[in-house]
C-alpha positions in Angstrom: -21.0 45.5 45.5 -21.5 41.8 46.4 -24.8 41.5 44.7 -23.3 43.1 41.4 -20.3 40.7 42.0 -22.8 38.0 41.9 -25.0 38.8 39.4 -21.5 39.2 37.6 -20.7 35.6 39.0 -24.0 34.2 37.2 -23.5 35.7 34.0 -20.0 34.1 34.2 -21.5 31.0 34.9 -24.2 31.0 32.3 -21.5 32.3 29.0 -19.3 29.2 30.3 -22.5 26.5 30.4 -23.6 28.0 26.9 -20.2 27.9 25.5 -19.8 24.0 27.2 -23.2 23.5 25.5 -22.1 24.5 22.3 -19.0 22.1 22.4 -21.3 19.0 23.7 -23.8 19.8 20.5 -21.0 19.5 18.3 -20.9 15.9 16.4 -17.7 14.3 16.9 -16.5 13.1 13.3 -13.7 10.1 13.8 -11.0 10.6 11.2 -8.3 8.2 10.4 -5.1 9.5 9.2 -1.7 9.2 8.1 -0.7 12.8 8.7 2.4 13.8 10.8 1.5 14.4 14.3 2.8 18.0 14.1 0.0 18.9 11.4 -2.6 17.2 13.3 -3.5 20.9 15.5 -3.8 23.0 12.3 -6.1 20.4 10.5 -8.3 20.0 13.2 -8.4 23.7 13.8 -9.1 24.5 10.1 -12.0 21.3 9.9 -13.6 22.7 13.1 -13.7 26.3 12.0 -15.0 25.4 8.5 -17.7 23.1 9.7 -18.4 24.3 13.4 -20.5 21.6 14.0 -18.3 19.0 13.8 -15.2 17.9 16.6 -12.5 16.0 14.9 -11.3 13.2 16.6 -7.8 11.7 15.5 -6.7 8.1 15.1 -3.2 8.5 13.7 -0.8 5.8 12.9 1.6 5.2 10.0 0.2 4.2 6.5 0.7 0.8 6.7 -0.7 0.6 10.5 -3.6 2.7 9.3 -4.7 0.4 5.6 -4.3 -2.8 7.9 -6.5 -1.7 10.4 -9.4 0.0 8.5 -9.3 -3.7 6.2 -9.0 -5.5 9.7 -12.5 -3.5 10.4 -14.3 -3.8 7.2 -17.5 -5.7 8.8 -17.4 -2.9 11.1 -16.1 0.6 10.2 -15.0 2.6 13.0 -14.2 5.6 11.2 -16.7 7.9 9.2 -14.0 10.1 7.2 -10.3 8.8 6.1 -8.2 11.9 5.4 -4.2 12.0 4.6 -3.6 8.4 3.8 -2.1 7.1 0.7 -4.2 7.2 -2.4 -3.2 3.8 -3.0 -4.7 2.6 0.2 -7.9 3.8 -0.6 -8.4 2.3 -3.9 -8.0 -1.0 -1.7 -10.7 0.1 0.4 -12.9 1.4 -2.3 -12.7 -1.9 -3.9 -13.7 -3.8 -1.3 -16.7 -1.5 -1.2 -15.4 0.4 1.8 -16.2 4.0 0.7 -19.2 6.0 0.0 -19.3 8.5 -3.2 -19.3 11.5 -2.9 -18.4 14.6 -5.4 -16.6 17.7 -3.3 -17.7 20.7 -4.5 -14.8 22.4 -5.7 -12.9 19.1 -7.4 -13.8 20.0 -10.9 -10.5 22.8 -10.0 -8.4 20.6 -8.9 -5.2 19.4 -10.9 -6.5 16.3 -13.2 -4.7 13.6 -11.5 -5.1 14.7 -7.9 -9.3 14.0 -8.5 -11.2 10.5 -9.0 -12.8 11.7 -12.2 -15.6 8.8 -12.5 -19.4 9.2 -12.8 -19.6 8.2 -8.6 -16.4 9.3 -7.3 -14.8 8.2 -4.0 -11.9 9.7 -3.2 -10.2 13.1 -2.8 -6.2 13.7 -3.7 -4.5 16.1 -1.1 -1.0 16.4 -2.0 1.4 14.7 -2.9 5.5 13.2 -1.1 8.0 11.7 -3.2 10.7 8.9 -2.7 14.1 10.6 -3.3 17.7 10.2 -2.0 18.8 12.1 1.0 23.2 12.1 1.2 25.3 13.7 3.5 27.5 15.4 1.9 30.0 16.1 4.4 30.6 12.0 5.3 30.6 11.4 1.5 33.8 13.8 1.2 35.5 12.4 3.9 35.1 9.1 2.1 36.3 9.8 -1.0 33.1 9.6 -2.7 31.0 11.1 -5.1 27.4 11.9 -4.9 24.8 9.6 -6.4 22.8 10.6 -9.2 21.0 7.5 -9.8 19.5 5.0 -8.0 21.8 2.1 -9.6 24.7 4.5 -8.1 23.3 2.8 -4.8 24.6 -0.6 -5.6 28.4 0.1 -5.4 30.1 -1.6 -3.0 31.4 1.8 -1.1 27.6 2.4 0.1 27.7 -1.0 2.3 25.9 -0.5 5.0 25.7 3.2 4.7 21.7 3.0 3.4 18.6 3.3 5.0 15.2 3.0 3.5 11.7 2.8 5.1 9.9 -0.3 5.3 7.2 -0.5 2.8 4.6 -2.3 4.6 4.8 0.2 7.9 5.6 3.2 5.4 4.2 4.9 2.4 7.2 6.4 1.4 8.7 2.9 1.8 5.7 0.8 -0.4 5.6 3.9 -3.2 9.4 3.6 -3.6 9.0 -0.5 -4.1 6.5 0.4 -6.6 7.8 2.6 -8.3 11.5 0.5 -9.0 9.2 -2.4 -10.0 6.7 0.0 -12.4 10.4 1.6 -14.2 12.6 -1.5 -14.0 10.5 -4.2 -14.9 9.6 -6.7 -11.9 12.5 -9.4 -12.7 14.7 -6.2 -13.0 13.3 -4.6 -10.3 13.8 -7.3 -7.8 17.3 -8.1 -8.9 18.1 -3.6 -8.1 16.3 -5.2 -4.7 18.4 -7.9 -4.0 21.6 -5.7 -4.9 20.8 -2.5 -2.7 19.7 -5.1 0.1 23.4 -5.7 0.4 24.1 -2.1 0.8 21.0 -1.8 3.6 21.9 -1.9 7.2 18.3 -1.6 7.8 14.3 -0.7 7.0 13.1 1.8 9.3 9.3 2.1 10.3 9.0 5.7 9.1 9.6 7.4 5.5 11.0 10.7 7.6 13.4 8.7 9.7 15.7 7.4 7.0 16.4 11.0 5.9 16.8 12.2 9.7 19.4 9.7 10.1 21.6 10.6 6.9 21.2 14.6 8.6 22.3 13.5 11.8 25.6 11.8 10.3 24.3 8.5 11.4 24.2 7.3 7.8 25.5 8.4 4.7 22.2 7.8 2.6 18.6 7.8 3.7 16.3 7.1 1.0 12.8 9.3 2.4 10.0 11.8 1.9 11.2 15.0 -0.4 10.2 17.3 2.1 12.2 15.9 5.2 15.0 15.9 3.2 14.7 19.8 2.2 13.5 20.2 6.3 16.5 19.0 7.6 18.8 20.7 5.0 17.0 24.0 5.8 18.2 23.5 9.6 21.7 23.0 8.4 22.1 19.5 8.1 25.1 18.7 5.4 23.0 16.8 3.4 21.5 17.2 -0.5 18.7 16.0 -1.6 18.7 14.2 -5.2 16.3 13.4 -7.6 17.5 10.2 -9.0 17.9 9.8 -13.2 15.8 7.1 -14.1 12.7 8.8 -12.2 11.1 9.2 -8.3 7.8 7.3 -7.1 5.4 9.2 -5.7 2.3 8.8 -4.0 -0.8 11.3 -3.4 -2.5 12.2 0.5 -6.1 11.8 -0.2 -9.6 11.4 1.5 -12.8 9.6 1.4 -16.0 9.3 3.2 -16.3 5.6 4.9 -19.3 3.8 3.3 -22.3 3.7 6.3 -21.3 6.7 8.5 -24.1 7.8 10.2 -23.0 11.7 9.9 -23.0 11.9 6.1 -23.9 15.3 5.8 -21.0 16.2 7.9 -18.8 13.8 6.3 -19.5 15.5 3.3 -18.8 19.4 4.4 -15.2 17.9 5.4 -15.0 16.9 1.8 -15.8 19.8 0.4 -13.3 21.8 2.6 -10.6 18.8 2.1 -11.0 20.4 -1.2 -11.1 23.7 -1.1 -8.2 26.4 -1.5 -7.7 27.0 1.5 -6.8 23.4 2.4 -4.6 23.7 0.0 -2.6 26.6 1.3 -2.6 24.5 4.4 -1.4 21.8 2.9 0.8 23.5 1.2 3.0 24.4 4.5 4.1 20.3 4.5 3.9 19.5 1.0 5.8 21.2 -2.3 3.3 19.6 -4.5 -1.0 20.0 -3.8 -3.7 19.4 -5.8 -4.9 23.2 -6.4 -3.2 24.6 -9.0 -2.4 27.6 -8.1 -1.2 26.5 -4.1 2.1 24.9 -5.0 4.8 26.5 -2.7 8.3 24.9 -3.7 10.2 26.2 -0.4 13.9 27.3 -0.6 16.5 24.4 -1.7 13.5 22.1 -3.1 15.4 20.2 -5.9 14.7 21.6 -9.3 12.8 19.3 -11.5 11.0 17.1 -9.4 7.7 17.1 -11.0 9.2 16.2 -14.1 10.9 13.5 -12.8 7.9 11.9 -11.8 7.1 8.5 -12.8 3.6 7.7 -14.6 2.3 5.9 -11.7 -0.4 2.9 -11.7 -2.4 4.0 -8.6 -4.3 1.1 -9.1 -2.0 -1.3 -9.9 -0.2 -0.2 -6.5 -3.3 -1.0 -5.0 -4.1 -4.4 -6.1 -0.6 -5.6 -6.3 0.2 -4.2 -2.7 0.1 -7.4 -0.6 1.5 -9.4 -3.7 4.6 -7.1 -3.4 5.0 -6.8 0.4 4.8 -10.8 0.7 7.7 -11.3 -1.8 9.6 -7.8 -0.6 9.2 -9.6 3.4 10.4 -13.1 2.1 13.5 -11.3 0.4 14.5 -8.6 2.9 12.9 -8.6 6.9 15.9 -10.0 8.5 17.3 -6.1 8.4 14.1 -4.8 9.6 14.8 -2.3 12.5 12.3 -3.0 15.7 9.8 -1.3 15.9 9.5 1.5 18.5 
């Protein structure tokens, strides 16, 4: 009995020490990300089973935290892969040479806007979260008020201090929604919408979820935020509706991108090619109404009808090379209702 026990012992022993062996001889990938910390498990799961080789290893701050540090390192990359940050972002990165090329097997597939169609392309569209109006419906009836269709419905002087938006440098949500007023209005338009809703602000939150969350809770009347947080929070029973304003909603696509000089390209690359695969998609699809595979859409119950169409025809590019033009003159207008950040 106690030698079987031991030989049972040392067999024990030997599965765990191959098993810790395999883990040590896997190459740990550094990814930097945007993502929502709640979908960082199931990405990392999904990577790790499609590419066993590989460990992911997270370094996850908001959109504006992330662009400003991987600039802030461009002499010296400290990521190899950037996966779920804002398109927009990357074209910054890719035109300061920050990105290697790389064609995922599978893109050819993929909706025609959510892929970087050149001869050497760099980056990979994931999904895509729009900028819409979140209103609590039951504080707007007990005000007398009806619900805004529009986003110049914001400017009326009932809404003072009843709105809060994210703060476009810290947020994506936030910069895509400065964008897009200033691609549809004009930017002497734009500006002047700006300078009106500013009076109707009672502050800019570091987080394009939060404004909505707020508005749910009763806290605000109107949080403008991400689409899906919106429908989250009305699935939970939150009095709130989510509108799709008149004139048109910015958007903004998740994507991802090999970081020019990694020394695991081959790896890099097999996360590519599962970033673009359909079953990313279909994980993807469990945040996000609107992916790049056409067939994975998955508009979940009380997504607001028409969103796609209301879609503006976003510059990409000009987001990207007119982003620290536009935070300068949005910061010299409008931080003195910043919240603190956390």
């Amino acid at each position: 009995m106690k030698t079987g026990l031991k030989l049972g012992v040392a067999i024990g022993a030997l599965a765990l020490a191959a098993t810790a062996g395999q883990v040590d001889a896997r190459t740990a990938l550094t990814v930097y990300t945007a993502l929502e910390n709640d979908q960082l498990g199931p990405f990392k799961a999904a990577i790790e089973e499609a590419v066993p080789d590989v460990e992911v290893v997270w370094v996850r701050d908001s959109t504006g935290v992330i662009t400003a540090r991987f600039l802030a390192e461009a002499d010296n990359p400290q990521a190899d892969i950037v996966l779920g940050l804002a398109v927009s972002s990357l074209m910054m990165f890719d035109e300061a040479g920050l990105l290697a090329s790389y064609a995922p097997a599978g893109a050819d597939e993929l909706k025609p806007q959510f892929a970087d169609r050149r001869d050497e392309p760099t980056w990979l569209g994931m999904d895509a979260y729009v900028g819409v109006i979140c209103y609590n419906t039951a504080m707007g009836e007990a005000m007398g008020l009806e619900t805004p269709t529009s986003w110049a419905d914001l400017l009326a002087p009932e809404f003072e201090g009843q709105i809060v938006m994210p703060h476009p440098a810290s947020s994506g949500t936030g910069y895509l929604t400065v964008a897009a007023w200033l691609q549809l209005m004009g930017e002497d338009d734009g500006w002047d919408f700006m300078d009106g809703l500013h009076q109707n602000i009672a502050g800019y939150l570091h987080s394009g979820s939060a404004p909505c969350v707020q508005a749910a809770r009763g806290e605000r009347l109107v949080g403008i935020a991400l689409d899906m947080r919106g429908v989250q929070e009305q699935a939970m029973g939150a009095p709130l509706e989510v509108v799709i304003p008149s004139e048109g909603v910015g958007w903004e696509m998740e994507a991802a991108a090999i970081v020019e000089g990694t020394d695991h390209m081959d790896l890099a690359q097999q996360v590519m090619d599962w970033a673009a695969s359909r079953e990313a998609n279909d994980l993807y699809q469990e945040t996000y109404a609107i992916v790049a595979h056409p067939d994975a859409d998955n508009y979940p119950d009380g997504y607001p009808a028409g969103v796609e169409e209301a879609l503006i025809d976003n510059d990409f590019g000009w987001m990207a090379a007119n982003r620290d033009r536009v935070l300068e003159e949005w910061a010299s207008r409008y931080e003195a209702k910043a919240a603190p950040r956390d």
